[in-house]
N, C-alpha and C positions, 0 to 999 in steps of 0.2 A: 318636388323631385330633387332640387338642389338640397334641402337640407337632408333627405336621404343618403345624397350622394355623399356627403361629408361627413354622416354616420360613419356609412362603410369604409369611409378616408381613414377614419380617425376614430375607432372603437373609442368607447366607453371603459375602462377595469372598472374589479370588483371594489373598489373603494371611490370610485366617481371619477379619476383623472382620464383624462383624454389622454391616448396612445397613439403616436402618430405613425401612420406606416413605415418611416425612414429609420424609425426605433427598431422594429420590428424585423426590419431588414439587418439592422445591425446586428440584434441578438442572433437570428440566422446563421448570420455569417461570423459571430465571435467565436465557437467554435474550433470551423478549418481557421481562424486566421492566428488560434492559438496553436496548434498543431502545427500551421506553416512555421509557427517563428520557431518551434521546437526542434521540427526537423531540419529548418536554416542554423539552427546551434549544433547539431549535429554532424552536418557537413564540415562547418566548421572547424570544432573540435576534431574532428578526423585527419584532415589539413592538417591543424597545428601540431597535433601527436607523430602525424609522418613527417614532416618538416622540424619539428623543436624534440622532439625524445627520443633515442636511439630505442632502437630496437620495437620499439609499436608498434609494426605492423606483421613480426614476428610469429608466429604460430603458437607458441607458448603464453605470448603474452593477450594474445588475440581468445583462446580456450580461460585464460586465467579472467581478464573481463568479462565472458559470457556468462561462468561461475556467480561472477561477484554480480551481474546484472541480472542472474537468476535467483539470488536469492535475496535479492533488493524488488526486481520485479514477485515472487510472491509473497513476502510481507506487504506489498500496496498495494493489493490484489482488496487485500480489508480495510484499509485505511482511502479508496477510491468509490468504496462501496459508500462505504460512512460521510463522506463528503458529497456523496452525489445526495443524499440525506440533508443532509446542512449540517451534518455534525464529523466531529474529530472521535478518533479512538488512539486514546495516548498512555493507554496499557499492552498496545503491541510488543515496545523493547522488554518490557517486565514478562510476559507471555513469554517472549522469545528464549531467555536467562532464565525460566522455571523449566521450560520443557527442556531444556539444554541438558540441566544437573539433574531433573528428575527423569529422563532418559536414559543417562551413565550410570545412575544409581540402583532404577530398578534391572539392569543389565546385571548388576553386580548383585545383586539378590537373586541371580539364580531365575529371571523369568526368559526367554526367549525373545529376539528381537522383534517381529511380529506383533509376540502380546507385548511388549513395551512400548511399541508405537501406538498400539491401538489405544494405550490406555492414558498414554500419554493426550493425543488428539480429541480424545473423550472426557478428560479433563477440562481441556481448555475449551470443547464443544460448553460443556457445564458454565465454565468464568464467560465466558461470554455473553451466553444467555442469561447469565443474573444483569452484567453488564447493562444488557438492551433492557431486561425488566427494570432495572431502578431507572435506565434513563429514560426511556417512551413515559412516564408519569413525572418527568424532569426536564421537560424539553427543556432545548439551550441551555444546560447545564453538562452534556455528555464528555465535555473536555474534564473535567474535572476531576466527575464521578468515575469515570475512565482510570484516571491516571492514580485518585485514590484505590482503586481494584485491584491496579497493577502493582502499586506500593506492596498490596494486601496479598498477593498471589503469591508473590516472587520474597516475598518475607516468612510467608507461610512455605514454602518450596527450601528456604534454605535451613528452616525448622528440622523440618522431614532430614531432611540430609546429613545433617549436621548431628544424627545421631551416634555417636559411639565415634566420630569422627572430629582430628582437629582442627580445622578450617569448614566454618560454612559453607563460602563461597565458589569453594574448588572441589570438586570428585574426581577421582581419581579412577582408573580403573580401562577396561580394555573395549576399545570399539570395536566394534564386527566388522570384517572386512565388505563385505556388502555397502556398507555405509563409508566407509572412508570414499571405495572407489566412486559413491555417488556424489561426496562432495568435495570430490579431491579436484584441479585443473586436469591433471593427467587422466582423470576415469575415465569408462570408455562402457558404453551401453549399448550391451547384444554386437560390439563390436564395429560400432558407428564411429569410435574416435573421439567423442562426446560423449563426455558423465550423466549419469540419469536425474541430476537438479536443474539440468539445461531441458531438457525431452518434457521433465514435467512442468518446468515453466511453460514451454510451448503450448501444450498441453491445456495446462491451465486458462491462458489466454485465450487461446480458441475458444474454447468452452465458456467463459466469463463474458467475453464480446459476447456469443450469439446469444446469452441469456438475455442480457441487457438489452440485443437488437431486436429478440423476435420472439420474447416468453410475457406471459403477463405480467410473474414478478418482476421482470425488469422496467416493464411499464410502468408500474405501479409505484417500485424504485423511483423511478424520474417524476411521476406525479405529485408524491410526498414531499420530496425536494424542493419541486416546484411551489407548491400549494396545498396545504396538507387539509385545508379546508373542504379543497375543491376535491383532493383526492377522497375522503369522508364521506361526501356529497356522492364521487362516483363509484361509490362501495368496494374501495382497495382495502382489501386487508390489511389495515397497518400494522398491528401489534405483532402477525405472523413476520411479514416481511422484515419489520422493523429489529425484530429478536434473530432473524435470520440470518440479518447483517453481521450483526454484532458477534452471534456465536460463527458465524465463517471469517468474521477476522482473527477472532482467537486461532481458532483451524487453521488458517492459516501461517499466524505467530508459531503455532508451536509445531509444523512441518516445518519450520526454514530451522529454528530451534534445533531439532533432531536433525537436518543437511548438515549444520555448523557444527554436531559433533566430529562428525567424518571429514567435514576440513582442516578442522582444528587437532583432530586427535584427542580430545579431553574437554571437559565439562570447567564452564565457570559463569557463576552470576551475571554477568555484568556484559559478557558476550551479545547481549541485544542492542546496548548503549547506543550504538549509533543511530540503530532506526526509529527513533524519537524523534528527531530531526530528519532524517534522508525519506523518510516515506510520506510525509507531509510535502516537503521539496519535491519529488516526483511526482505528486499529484497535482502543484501549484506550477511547475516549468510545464506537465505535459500539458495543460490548459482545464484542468477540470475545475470549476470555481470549488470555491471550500463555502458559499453559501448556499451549494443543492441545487440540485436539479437540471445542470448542467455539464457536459464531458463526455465521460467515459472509459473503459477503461486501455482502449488501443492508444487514446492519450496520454495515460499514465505510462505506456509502453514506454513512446519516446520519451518521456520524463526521466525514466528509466536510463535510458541508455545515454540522454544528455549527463546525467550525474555520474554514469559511470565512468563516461570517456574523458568527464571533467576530474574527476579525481586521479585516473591514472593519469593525466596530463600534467596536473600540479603535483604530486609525485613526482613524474618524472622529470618535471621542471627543478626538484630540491626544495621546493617550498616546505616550511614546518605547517605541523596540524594546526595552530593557530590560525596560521595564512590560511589555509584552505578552509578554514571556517567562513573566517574576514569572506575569502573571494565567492564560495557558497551563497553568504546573506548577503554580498551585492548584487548578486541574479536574482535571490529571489523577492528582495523587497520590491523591484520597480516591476516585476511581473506580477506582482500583487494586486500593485498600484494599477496596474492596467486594465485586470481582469475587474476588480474593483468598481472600474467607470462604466462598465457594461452593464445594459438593462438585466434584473435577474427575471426569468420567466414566469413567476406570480404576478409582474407588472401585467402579464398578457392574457392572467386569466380569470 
């Protein structure tokens, strides 16, 4: 009976180590206690922005961060999915910068904005799914393969454009009022006072949580992460799920792509650039591990909003983009470091 008892203490894993309950416990609860320190940066940051930066808590500037944390919240909308996987997708910013120019460009040929969007997200449906097919026969290699893609997209996108035209990089040409007001700070949707990149980040979220919380892809999702063995074993679909990912980051890429025209007014390569960086960051502050199977995506939320409020804070402090990089990677290496020391849930299975 005793060594029974200390079975059930202390499972066995799938590679012979003893798991001790108090492990177990910890994974539990790493989780809320990433999410607590996220939403504890958050308070914070809020504090400092109403104490240290005039005018933050202003209405203009309060619409102008919603803007910018919507369209940072749905580019890691894919790059959250991808990590709860155990993998990166680091052809988001490239994604972002082809559908940017090849948006303004087919506008300008004469198609309607409707079919330019459609054709544009059907695109990047397409680069995404080759994406997930070369990686799913790559594991552990999808950082790479990724980021070669995106080289490949966004080089092939300024091909296209770059016809009868002198600058690659830059399109020229007229944004439909529709889209400005939906990614302008000022927009206002059906008269809410709020632009429509805010509504369908909302949107978005809702929908992505409850997949993740209560669909079987979403199960399936965390099972692969976890243990792609044991997911095999429990007849998840990988290859479906796995291509699913990859082609709704792209989707994703290239709907914040099309917002960025309308904020920006004009088409240019390189308009993704940041989210190379910031949507890996929102994934790793809001607490989702980057080795799978662990998070979610209402943690990516606060991730989200911690980057937002931290960038308009060191802005409004006068720091240069250097400094704000600098203060960036000092958040996020020791949140790394942290996440890092926590059991990953294949230990548990």
């Amino acid at each position: 009976m005793s060594g029974m008892s200390a079975r059930n203490e202390n499972p066995v894993t799938g590679d012979g180590h003893v798991q001790p309950r108090a492990t177990r416990a910890v994974l539990r609860k790493s989780a809320q206690n990433s999410s607590l320190m996220a939403g504890v940066l958050v308070v914070a940051l809020v504090l400092t922005g109403m104490l240290a930066v005039d005018g933050f808590g202003s209405g203009t500037n309060l619409k102008t961060m919603l803007v910018f944390g919507a369209f940072l919240g749905i580019v890691s909308i894919g790059q959250t999915l991808c990590a709860l996987l155990g993998e990166l997708d680091l052809s988001i910013p490239f994604v972002v910068g082809a559908a940017n120019i090849v948006m303004l460009w087919l506008l300008g040929q004469g198609l309607s904005s409707w079919s330019s969007v459609l054709i544009v997200v059907a695109l990047a449906l397409v680069v995404g799914t080759v994406t997930g097919l070369i990686s799913y026969f790559q594991p552990g290699r999808s950082l790479i393969l990724s980021l070669g893609m995106g080289f490949a997209v966004l080089g092939g996108a300024q091909i296209v454009v770059s016809v009868g035209a002198d600058q690659a990089g830059t399109v020229y040409g007229r944004v439909p009022g529709w889209l400005t007001d939906a990614g302008s700070a000022n927009g206002s949707f059906l008269g809410t006072g709020v632009g429509l990149t805010v509504w369908l980040w909302a949107a978005l979220a809702v929908v992505v949580i409850l997949v993740l919380r209560r669909t079987w892809p979403g199960r399936g999702l965390y099972a692969m992460g976890g243990n792609r063995t044991a997911a095999e074993r429990a007849l998840v679909p990988q290859l479906g799920i796995w291509l699913g990912t990859f082609a709704l980051s792209a989707a994703m890429a290239s709907v914040v792509g099309i917002l960025l025209l309308g904020f920006s007014g004009g088409a240019f390569a390189d308009v993704g650039r940041p989210y190379l960086f910031t949507t890996v960051a929102a994934v790793v502050v809001g607490g989702t591990s980057l080795l799978g199977g662990r998070g979610g995506y209402g943690a990516t939320v606060l991730g989200v909003a911690v980057m937002t409020l931290l960038g308009t804070v060191l802005v409004g402090l006068g720091l240069s983009a250097a400094a704000q990089q600098a203060v960036l990677g000092l958040l996020i290496v020791p949140m790394v470091a942290l996440y890092g020391r926590q059991p990953h849930p294949r230990t548990q299975i």
